[in-house]
N, C-alpha and C positions, 0 to 999 in steps of 0.2 A: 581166226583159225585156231589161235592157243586154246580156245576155250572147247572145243571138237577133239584136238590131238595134244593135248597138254604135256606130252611128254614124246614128241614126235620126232626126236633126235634119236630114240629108239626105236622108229618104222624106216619103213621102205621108202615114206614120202620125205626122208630126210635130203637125200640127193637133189642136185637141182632141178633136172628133167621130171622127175616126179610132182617135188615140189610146187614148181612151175606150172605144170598140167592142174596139179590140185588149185592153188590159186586164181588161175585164170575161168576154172571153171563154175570154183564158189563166187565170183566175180560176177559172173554171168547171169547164175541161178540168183545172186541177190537182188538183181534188178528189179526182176518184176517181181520176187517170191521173200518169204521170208521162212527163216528158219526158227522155228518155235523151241522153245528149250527144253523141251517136253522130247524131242528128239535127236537132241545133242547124244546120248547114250547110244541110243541103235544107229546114229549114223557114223559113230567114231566104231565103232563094234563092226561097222558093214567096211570103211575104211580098210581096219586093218585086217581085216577077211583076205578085201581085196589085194592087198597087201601080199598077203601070206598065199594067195593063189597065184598072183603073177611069178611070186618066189622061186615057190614050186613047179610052174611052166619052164621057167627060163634055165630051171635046172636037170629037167627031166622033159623033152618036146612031146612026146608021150601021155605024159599026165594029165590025167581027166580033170579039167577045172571049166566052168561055167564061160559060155561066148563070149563076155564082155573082159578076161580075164584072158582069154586069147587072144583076143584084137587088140588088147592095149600091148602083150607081147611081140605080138607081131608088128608094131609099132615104136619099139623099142628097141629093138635087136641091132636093127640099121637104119644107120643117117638119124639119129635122134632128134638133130634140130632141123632137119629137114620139116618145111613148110607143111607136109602132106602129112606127113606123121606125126607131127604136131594136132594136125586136126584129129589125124585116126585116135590117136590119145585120148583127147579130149573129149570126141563123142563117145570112145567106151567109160570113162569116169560118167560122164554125163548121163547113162543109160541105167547108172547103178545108183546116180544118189539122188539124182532127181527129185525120187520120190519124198525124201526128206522136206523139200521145201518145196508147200504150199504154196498157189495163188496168194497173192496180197492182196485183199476186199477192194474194191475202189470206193473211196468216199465222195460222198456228195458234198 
């Protein structure tokens, strides 16, 4: 993850609910996928987007910021460790970075 957010004591993903969310979901996506280093740039760039839009939900309920930046708010606000929003967390991170990491080829 240092190598994506290199300096992520400065983001939003620095908290542990964050954090946590972010971990467990590059976790997931590394199973069967891989991350190419060819997209370490735009997917630290989409990161702190994300970042910076949930910011700005949480500080303004009004503000126009993309679905996935909603649902991760609205999964934040209350019960944080709560089981269920933990999940809701996770599938909006997951809806945003996905696309960063590829299928892994299956070798023969």
């Amino acid at each position: 993850m240092q190598g994506v957010l290199p300096d992520i004591k400065n983001t939003r993903w620095r908290n542990r609910t964050d954090f946590y969310t972010l971990f467990v979901g590059f976790g997931q996506l590394l199973r069967g996928n891989a991350l190419p280093k060819y997209e370490l740039d735009s997917l630290r760039k989409t990161l702190l987007q994300l970042g910076e839009q949930i910011d700005k939900r949480l500080a303004n309920q009004k503000a126009q910021v993309p679905n996935a930046a909603v649902a991760y708010v609205r999964a934040v606000e209350k019960g944080s460790s709560d089981k269920a929003r933990r999940a809701a967390r996770h599938e909006a991170l997951l809806t945003v970075i996905k696309k960063y990491f590829p299928t892994k080829a299956k070798q023969v």
